[in-house]
C-alpha positions, 0 to 999 in steps of 0.5 A: 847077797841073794838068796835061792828065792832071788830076795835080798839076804840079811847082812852083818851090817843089817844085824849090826846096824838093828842091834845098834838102833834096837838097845832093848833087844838084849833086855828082852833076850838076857839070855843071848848075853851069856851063851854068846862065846867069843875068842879071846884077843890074849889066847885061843880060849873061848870066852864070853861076850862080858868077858870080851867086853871087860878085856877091851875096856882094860886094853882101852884103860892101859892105852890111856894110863900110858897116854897120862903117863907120857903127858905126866912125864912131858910135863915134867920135861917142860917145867925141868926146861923152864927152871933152867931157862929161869936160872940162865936168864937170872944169872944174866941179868944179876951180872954187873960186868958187861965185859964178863958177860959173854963167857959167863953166859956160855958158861951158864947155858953149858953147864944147865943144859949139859953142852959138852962145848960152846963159844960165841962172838961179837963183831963191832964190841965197844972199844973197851972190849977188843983184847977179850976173846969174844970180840976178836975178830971174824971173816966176812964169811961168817958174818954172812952166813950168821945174817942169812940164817932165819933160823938157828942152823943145827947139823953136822960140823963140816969144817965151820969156821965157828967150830974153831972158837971152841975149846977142842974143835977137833972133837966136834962132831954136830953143832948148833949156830944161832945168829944174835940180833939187836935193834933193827934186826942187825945181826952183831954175833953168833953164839955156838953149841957143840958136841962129839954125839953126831945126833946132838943137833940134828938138821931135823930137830926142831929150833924153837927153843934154841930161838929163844935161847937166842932172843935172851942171848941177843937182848943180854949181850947187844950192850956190849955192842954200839948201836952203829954196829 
C-alpha cells in the first residue's frame, strides 16, 4: 500500500508487529489502555480492551474446563473398562471344570459388558467334550474365515453361519467375530458377540479392546483343546 508521495504506508501488520516487539509502549501510554473500545464477542456492545481481554481468557479457561472434564470422564471409562476386564479374566481363572468353562465365559463376558447375546465354538475339543454344545460341530466354512481374520471382524449379520449358535438368531442384527488362537498361531474356535442395535459393532469400530478380549479368551479355553488340534 502506497500512499499520494508514492512512500510505502504503514500496515496493521507494522503496528502489530512494533506492539509486539515494543512491551514498554503501553507502560508509557496507560492511558491508550482505557480509552481503547472494542465490540464485544457476546453482543454488540462496546467494551474495552481489558474487558476484551477478561472475556477471551474466560472463553480460553471454559474450553479448557470442558477439555479436563472430558479426560475426567475418559478416565473414568477406562478404569470402569479394566474392573470388568479384571472381574472377567478372574472368574476364568478361579473355575476349576474345563468342561464349564466355555458357557461360564460368555456368561461372564454378556452380563459385565452388557451383550445382549453371545456363543462361542471349539473344533477339535478333547473327546471328553464332544456331546457339550461348544464343541459341536462346524462347516469348513467357518473354520476358513475364523483363520483368515487378522482382526476381530465387527458388522452387520448377513446370514453368518455363526449367528445361528445363539439363543435368538433371528434378533441379531450387528455381530462381532473374534477367532481364538492357541501355540503356533492355530486357529481352534470363535467366540461370537451379538445384538439387535445395527450400530453395536460397527464395521469402523475400532477392535483393540475386542483382541484382547480375545488373546484371554484363546489363553483360558485352548486346554480344552489337544495340541495336534
Amino acid at each position: 500500500m502506497t500512499n499520494s508521495s508514492g512512500v510505502q504506508g504503514i500496515t496493521e501488520t507494522d503496528i502489530a508487529n512494533y506492539l509486539a516487539n515494543t512491551p514498554g509502549f503501553f507502560e508509557r501510554h496507560a492511558e491508550l489502555l482505557g480509552s481503547v473500545q472494542l465490540t464485544s464477542p457476546h453482543g454488540q456492545r462496546a467494551v474495552s480492551l481489558q474487558e476484551r481481554q477478561m472475556e477471551m481468557l474466560r472463553d480460553k479457561i471454559r474450553g479448557l474446563e470442558g477439555k479436563i472434564i472430558e479426560m475426567i470422564r475418559n478416565g473414568q471409562d477406562n478404569v470402569g473398562i479394566a474392573d470388568k476386564l479384571h472381574r472377567w479374566t478372574r472368574a476364568l481363572m478361579l473355575n476349576a471344570h474345563p468342561g464349564e468353562l466355555p458357557e461360564l465365559l460368555v456368561r461372564e463376558l454378556m452380563h459385565l459388558f452388557m451383550i445382549p447375546q453371545g456363543g462361542v465354538r471349539l473344533w477339535g475339543a478333547g473327546a471328553a467334550f464332544a456331546t457339550l454344545p461348544f464343541a459341536q460341530p462346524v462347516s469348513d466354512d467357518i473354520k476358513t474365515f475364523a483363520t483368515s481374520l487378522s482382526v476381530p471382524y465387527c458388522g452387520l449379520n448377513s446370514g453368518f453361519e455363526a449367528s445361528k449358535w445363539l439363543d435368538d438368531p433371528a434378533t441379531v442384527m450387528s455381530m462381532a467375530m473374534i477367532p481364538l488362537r492357541g501355540m503356533g498361531d492355530i486357529t481352534f474356535g470363535l467366540l461370537v458377540l451379538a445384538s439387535p442395535d445395527p450400530t453395536r459393532y460397527s464395521a469402523d469400530m475400532g477392535t483393540e479392546f475386542l483382541a484382547r478380549i480375545g488373546e484371554l479368551a484363546s489363553a483360558a479355553l485352548s486346554r480344552l483343546v489337544p495340541p495336534a488340534a
